[in-house]
TORKOL-4160 file (C-alpha; in steps of 0.2 Angstrom, whole numbers, padded with zeros to 4 digits, m for minus):
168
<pt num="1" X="0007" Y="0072" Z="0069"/>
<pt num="2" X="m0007" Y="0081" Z="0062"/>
<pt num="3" X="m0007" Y="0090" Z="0046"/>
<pt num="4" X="m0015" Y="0106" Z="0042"/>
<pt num="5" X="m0024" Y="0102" Z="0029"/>
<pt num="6" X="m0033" Y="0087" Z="0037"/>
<pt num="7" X="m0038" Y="0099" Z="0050"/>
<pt num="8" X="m0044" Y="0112" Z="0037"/>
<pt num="9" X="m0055" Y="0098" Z="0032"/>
<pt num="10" X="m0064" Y="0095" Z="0049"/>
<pt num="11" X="m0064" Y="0114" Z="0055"/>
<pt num="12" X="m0071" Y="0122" Z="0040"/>
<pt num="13" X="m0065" Y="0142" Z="0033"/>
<pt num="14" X="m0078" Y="0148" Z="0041"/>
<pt num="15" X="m0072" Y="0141" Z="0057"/>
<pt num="16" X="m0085" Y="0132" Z="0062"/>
<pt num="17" X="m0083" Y="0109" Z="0064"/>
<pt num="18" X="m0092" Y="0100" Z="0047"/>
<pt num="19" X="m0103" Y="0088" Z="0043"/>
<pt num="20" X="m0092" Y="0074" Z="0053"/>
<pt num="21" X="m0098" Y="0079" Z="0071"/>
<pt num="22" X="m0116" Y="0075" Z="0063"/>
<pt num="23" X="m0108" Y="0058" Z="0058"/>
<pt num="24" X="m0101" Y="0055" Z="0073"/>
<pt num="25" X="m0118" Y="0058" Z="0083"/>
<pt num="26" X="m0127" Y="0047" Z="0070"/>
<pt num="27" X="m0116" Y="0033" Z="0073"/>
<pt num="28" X="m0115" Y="0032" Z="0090"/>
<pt num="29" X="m0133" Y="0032" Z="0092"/>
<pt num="30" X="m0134" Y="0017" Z="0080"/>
<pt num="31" X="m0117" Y="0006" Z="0087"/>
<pt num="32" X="m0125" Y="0009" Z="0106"/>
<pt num="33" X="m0140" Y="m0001" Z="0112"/>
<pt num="34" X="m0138" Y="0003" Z="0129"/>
<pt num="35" X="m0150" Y="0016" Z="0138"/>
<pt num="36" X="m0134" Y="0019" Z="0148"/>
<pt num="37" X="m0123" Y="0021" Z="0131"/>
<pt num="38" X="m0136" Y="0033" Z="0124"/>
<pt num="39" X="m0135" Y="0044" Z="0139"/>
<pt num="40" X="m0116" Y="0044" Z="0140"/>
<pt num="41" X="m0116" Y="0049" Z="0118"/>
<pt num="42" X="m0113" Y="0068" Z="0122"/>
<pt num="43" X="m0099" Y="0063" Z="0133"/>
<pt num="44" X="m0089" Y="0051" Z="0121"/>
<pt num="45" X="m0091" Y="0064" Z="0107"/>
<pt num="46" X="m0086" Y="0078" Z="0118"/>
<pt num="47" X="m0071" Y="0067" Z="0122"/>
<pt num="48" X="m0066" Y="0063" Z="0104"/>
<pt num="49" X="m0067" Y="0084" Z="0104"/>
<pt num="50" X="m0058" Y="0085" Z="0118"/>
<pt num="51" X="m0045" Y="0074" Z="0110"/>
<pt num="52" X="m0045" Y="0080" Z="0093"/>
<pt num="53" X="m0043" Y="0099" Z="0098"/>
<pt num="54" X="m0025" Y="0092" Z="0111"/>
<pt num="55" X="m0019" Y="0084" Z="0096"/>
<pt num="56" X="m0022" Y="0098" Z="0084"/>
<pt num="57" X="m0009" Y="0109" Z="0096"/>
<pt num="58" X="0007" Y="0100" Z="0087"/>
<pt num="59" X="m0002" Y="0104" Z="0069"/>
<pt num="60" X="0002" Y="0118" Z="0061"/>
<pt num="61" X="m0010" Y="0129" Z="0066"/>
<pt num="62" X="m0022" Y="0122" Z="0082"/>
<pt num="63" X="m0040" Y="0122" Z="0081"/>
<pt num="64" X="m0045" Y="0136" Z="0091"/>
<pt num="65" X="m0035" Y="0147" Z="0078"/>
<pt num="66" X="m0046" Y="0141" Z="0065"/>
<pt num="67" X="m0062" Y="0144" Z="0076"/>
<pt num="68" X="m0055" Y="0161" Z="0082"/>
<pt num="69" X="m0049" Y="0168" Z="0065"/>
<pt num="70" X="m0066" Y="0172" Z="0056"/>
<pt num="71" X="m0072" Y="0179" Z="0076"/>
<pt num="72" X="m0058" Y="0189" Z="0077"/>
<pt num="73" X="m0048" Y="0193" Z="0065"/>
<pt num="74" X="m0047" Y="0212" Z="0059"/>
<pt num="75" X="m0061" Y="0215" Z="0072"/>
<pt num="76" X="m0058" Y="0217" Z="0090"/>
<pt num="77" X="m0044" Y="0227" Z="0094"/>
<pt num="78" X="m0035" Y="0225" Z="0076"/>
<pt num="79" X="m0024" Y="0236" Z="0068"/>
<pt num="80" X="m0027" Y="0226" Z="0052"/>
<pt num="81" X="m0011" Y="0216" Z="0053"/>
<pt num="82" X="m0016" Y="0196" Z="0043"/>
<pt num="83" X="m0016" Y="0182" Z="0057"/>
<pt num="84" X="m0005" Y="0176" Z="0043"/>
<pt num="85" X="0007" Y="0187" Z="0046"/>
<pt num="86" X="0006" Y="0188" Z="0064"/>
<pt num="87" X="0006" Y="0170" Z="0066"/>
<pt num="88" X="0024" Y="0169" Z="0056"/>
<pt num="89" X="0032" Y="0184" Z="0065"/>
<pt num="90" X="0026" Y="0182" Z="0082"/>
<pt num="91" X="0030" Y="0168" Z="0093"/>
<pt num="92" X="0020" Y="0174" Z="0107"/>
<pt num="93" X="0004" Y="0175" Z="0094"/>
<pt num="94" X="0008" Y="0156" Z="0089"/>
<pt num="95" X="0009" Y="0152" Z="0110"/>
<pt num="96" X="m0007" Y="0161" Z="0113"/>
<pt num="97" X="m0018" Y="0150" Z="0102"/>
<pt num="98" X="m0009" Y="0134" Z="0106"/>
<pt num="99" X="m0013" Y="0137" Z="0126"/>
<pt num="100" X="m0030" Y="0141" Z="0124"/>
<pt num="101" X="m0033" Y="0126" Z="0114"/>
<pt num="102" X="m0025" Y="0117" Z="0126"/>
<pt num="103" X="m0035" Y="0126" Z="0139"/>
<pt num="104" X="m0052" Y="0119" Z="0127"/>
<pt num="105" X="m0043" Y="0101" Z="0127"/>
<pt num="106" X="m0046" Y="0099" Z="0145"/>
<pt num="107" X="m0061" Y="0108" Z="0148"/>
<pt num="108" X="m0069" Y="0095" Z="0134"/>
<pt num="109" X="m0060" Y="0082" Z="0142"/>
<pt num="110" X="m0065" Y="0085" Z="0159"/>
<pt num="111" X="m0083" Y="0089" Z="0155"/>
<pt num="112" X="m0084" Y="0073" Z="0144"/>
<pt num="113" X="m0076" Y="0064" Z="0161"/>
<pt num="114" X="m0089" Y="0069" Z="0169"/>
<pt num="115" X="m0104" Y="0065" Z="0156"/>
<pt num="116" X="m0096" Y="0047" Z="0157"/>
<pt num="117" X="m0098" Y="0044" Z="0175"/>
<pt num="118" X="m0115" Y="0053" Z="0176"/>
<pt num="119" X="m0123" Y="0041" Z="0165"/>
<pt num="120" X="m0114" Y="0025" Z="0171"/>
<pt num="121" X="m0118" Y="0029" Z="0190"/>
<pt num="122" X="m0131" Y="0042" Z="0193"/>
<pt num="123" X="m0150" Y="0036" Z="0191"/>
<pt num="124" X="m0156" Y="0034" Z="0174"/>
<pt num="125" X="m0169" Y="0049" Z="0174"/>
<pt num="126" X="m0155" Y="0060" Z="0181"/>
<pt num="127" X="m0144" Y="0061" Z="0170"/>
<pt num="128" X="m0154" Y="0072" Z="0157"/>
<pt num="129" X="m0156" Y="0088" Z="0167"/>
<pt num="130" X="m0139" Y="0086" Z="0175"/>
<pt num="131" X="m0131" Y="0084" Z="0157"/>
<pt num="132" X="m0140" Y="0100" Z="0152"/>
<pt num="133" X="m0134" Y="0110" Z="0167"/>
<pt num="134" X="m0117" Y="0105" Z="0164"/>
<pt num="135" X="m0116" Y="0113" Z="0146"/>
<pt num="136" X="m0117" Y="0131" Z="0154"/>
<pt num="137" X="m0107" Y="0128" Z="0168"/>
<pt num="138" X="m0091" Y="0122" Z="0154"/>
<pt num="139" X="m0094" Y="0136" Z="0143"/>
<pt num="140" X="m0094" Y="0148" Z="0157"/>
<pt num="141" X="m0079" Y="0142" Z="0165"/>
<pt num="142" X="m0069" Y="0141" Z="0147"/>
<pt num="143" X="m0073" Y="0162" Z="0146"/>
<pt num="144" X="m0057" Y="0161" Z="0156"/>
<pt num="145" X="m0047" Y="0158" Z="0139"/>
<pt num="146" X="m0054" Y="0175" Z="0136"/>
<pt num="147" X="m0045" Y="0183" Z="0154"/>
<pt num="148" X="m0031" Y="0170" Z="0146"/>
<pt num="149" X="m0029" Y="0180" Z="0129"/>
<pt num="150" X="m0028" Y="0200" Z="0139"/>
<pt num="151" X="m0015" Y="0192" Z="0151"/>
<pt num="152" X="m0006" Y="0185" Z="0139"/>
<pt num="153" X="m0006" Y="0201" Z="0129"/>
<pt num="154" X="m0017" Y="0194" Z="0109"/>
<pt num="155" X="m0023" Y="0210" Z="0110"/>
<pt num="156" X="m0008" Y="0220" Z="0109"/>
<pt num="157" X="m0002" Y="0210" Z="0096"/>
<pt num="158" X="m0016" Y="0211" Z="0085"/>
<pt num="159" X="m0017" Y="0230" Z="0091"/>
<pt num="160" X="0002" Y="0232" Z="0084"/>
<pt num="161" X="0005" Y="0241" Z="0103"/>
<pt num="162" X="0019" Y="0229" Z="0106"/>
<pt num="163" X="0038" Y="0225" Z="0098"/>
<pt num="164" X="0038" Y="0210" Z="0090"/>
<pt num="165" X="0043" Y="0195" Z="0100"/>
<pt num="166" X="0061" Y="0185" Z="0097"/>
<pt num="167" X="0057" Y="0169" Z="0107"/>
<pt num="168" X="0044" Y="0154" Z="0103"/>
């Protein structure tokens, strides 16, 4: 299990990942001699992304919470209620945020799949431009969290325009 505060210490207050993804990118470059190893960097550390944003879903508060908060919060469609506040009150505001990180889980883990198999199978000067074309193509695909959030009604709850939930 994850706690919330080691999470607080990757995803900094202002909601964006520390120093430790810069760490992560140094060290892989230095541990991997392989042309082929340097090519599939982005897609281990995507993974490790990936896998750190599922496992952040049984914390206390996921990852995308965290990234959304200082975005969001008493800003779009807000009637000023505290995340805080909504987070302990409503269920349906605590399964909102776990989904869509879940939703970010897979997405990393697919595109860092397909990073992988690039650079092990495609030829060498490929992989480059491929890899660049794929970044777009992920983060236009995971604008569907944002279809996700109207559907499954954040912004009524952060609006105050619904009764507050009794199931989790």
């Amino acid at each position: 299990m994850c706690s919330s505060d080691s999470l607080d210490s990757f995803y900094g207050t202002d909601g964006r990942p520390t120093v430790g993804e810069t760490d992560q990118s140094v060290a892989a470059a230095l541990v991997g001699a392989s042309p082929r190893f340097l090519l599939a960097k982005d897609g281990w550390l995507t993974g490790v992304a990936g896998l750190w944003f599922l496992i952040s879903i049984r914390a206390r508060r996921p990852l995308l919470f965290h990234g959304g908060r200082p975005l969001l919060e008493g800003r779009f469609r807000s009637d000023g209620t505290s995340w805080d506040v909504l987070w302990e009150r409503e269920p349906a505001f605590r399964r909102i945020w776990r989904v869509s990180t879940a939703i970010w889980a897979v997405a990393m883990l697919i595109d860092a799949a397909v990073r992988i198999v690039m650079a092990y199978t495609l030829p060498m000067d490929l992989v480059p431009g491929l890899g660049a074309l794929l970044w777009p193509v992920t983060l236009v695909l995971l604008q569907l969290v944002n279809v996700y959030y109207e559907v499954a009604g954040l912004w009524r709850l952060t609006a105050g325009t619904t009764t507050p939930s009794t199931d989790d």
